[in-house]
C-alpha positions in Angstrom: 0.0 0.0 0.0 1.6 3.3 -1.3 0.7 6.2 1.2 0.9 9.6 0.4 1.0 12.7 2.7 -0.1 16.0 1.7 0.6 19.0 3.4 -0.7 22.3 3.1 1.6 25.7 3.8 1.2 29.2 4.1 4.0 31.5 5.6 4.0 28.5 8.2 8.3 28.2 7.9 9.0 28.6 11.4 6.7 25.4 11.7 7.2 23.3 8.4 10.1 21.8 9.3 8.8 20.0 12.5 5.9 18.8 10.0 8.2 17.4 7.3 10.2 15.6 9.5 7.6 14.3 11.6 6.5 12.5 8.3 10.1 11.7 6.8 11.0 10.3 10.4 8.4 8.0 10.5 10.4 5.0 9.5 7.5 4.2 6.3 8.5 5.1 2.5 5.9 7.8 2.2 5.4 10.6 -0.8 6.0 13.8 0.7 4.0 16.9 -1.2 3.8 20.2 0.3 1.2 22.9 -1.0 2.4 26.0 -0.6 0.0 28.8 -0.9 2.1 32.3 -2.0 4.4 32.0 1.0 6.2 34.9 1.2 8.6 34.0 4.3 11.2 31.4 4.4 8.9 28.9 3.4 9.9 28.1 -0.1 13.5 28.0 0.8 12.8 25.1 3.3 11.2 23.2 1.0 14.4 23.4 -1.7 16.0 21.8 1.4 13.9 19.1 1.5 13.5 18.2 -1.9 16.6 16.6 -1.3 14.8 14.1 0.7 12.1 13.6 -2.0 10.1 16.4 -0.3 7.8 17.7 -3.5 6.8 21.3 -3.4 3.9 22.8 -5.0 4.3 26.2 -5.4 1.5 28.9 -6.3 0.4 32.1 -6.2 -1.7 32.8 -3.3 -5.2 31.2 -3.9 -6.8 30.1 -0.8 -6.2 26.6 1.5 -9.0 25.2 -1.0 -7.1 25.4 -4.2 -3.7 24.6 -2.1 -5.1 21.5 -0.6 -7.0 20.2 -4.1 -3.8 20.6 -6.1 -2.1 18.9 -3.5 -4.3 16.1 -3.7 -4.8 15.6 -7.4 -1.0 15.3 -7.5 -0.6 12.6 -4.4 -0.5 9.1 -6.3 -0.5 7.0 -3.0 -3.7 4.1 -2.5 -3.9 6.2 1.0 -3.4 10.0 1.5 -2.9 11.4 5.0 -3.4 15.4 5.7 -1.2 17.5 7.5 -1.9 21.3 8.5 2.1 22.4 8.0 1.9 24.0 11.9 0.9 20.3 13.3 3.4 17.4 13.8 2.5 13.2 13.4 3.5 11.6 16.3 5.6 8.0 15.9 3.7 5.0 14.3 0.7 7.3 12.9 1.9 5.6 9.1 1.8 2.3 10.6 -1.5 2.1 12.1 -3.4 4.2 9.6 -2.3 1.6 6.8 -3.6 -1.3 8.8 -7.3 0.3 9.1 -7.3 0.8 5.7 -6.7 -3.2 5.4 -10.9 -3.4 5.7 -12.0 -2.2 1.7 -15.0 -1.0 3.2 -13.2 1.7 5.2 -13.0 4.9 3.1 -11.1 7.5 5.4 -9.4 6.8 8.9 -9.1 9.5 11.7 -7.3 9.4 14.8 -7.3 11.9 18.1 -4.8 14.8 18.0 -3.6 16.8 21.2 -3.7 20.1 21.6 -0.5 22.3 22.3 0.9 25.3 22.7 3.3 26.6 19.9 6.1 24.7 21.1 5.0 21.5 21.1 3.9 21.8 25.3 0.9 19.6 25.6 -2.4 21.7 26.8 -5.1 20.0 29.2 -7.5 17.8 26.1 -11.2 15.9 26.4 -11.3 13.0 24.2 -14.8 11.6 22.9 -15.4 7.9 23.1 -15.6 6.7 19.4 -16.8 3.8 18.4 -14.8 2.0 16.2 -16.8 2.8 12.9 -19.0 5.2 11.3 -21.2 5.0 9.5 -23.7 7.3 7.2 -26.3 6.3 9.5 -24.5 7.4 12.6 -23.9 11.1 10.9 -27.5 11.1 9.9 -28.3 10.3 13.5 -26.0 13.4 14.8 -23.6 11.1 16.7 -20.4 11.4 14.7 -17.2 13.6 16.0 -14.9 14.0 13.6 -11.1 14.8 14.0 -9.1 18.0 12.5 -7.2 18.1 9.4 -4.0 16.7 10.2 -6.0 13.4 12.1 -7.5 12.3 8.7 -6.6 9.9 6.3 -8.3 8.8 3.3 -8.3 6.4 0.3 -7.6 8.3 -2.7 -9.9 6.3 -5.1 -12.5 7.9 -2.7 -10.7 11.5 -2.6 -11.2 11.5 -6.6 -15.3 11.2 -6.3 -15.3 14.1 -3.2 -12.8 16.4 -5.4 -12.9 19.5 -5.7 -13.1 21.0 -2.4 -15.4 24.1 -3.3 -12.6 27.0 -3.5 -15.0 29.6 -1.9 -14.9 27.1 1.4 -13.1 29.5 4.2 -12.7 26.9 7.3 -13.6 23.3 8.0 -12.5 21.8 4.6 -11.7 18.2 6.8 -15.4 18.2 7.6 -16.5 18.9 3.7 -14.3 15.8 3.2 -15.2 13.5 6.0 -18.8 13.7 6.1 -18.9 13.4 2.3 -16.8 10.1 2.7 -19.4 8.4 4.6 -21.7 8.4 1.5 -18.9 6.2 -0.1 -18.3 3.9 2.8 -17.4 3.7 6.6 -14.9 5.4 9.0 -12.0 4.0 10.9 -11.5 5.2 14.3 -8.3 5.1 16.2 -8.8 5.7 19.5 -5.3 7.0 20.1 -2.8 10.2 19.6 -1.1 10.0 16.7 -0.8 13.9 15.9 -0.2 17.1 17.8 -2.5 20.3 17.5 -0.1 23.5 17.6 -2.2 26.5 18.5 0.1 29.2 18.6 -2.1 32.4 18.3 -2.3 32.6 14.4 -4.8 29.6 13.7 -8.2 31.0 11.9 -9.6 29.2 14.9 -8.7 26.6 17.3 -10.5 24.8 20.1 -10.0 26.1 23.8 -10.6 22.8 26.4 -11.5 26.1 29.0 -14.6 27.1 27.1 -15.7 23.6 26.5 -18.5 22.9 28.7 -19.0 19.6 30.7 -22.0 17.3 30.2 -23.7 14.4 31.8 -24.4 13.6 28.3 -21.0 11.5 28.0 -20.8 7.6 26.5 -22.2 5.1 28.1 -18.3 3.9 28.7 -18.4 7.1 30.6 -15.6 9.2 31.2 -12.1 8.0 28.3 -8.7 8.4 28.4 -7.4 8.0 24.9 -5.3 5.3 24.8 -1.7 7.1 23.2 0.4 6.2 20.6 3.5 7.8 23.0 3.3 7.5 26.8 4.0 11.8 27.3 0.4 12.4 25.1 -2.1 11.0 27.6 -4.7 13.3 28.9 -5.0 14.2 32.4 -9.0 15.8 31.3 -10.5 13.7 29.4 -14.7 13.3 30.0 -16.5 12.5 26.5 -17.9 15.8 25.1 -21.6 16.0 24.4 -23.1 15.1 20.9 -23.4 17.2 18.6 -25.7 17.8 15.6 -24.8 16.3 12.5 -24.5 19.9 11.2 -21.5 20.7 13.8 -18.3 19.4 13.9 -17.0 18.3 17.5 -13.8 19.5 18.5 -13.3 18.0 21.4 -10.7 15.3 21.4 -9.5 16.4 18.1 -8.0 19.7 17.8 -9.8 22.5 15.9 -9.3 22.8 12.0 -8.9 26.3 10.6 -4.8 26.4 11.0 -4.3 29.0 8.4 -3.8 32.6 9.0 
């Protein structure tokens, strides 16, 4: 199984190294392609680095995270293509265990917890929901799905080509556009563990804030989780299942906010 990993950049060089090597060190042959959206710091610069690591850069004039991300992915050639916001970092074995929930055909996109932190890397008090191990299009219907953030999701790219284009005029929560859309095509593959960090550093479009996120007695019926961690350092010391949501709203909780862009 061929696994590609797309990233998507904008003036985000003081972070897009930690991203890049977070994939490269991953110890999985991966395609590496960044999407870089009119960067105008040292952005560009890093990825002539990298391209001699097979790093491939994408380079265009600024357009929007929609056009970044859907040229980005109509390049990426792998059976299974991971996201990565280029201010958010995999953690070890995220390669590994996403390609063995893709070993079921009928799972069309995989998503894992991420963990918020601060801008360098410090890990901030997190709530993880307790998923189920599928999802189905009934369960979104049904308003109990809670979906990750961008750089939690994975998806096969057979399925990527019937969701594609991502509308251009879409400002925030392009994961969701994605993920919901996926379950028309088949089920989702949760992994009940950290295999990404979250960086909120003061410059995300938006990010979730664990203080304004309001208890419930609404949890699971496992009651209060822990999210099992892919490294020992990422397990959460808060971590009561958030409420349901609507299927109409995305659930943060448990999965980092989208909307990393400034």
């Amino acid at each position: 199984m061929k696994i590609s990993v797309v990233i998507d950049n904008h003036n985000y060089g003081r972070f897009l190294g930690d991203a890049l090597d977070s994939v490269l060190d991953q110890g999985v042959p991966a395609e590496v392609i960044v999407a870089d959206d009119g960067s105008t710091d040292d952005s560009r610069g890093i990825l002539k680095a990298y391209a001699k690591r097979g790093v491939k850069a994408l380079l265009q004039e600024r357009q929007g995270q929609a056009t970044a991300f859907n040229n980005g992915l109509a390049a990426a050639t792998g059976d299974v293509v991971c996201l990565l916001d280029s201010d958010d970092v995999f953690l070890p074995g995220k390669l590994k265990a996403v390609a063995a929930a893709f070993a079921d055909p009928k799972v069309v996109c995989v998503q894992h917890f991420l963990h918020d932190t601060d801008a360098k890397l410090a890990p901030l008090p997190r709530r993880f929901p307790a998923w189920p191990a599928r999802y189905t299009l009934d369960d979104y219907v049904a308003g109990r799905t809670q979906f990750t953030a961008t750089s939690g999701l994975a998806f096969r790219r057979v399925t990527l080509e019937k969701l594609l284009p991502i509308p251009k005029d879409l400002f925030y929560y392009l994961d969701d556009f994605l993920t919901a859309h996926a379950l028309f095509h088949g089920e989702i593959a949760n992994i009940p563990e950290v295999y990404g960090l979250h960086r909120q550093h003061g410059d995300n479009w938006c990010a979730g804030d664990w203080r304004t996120r309001p208890r419930s007695s609404a949890t699971s019926s496992t009651g209060p989780t822990t999210a099992p961690t892919a490294t020992s350092g990422w397990r959460s010391a808060d971590s009561s299942a958030p409420p349901r949501r609507s299927p109409r709203r995305r659930s943060i909780s448990g999965a980092g906010a989208s909307c990393s862009r400034p």
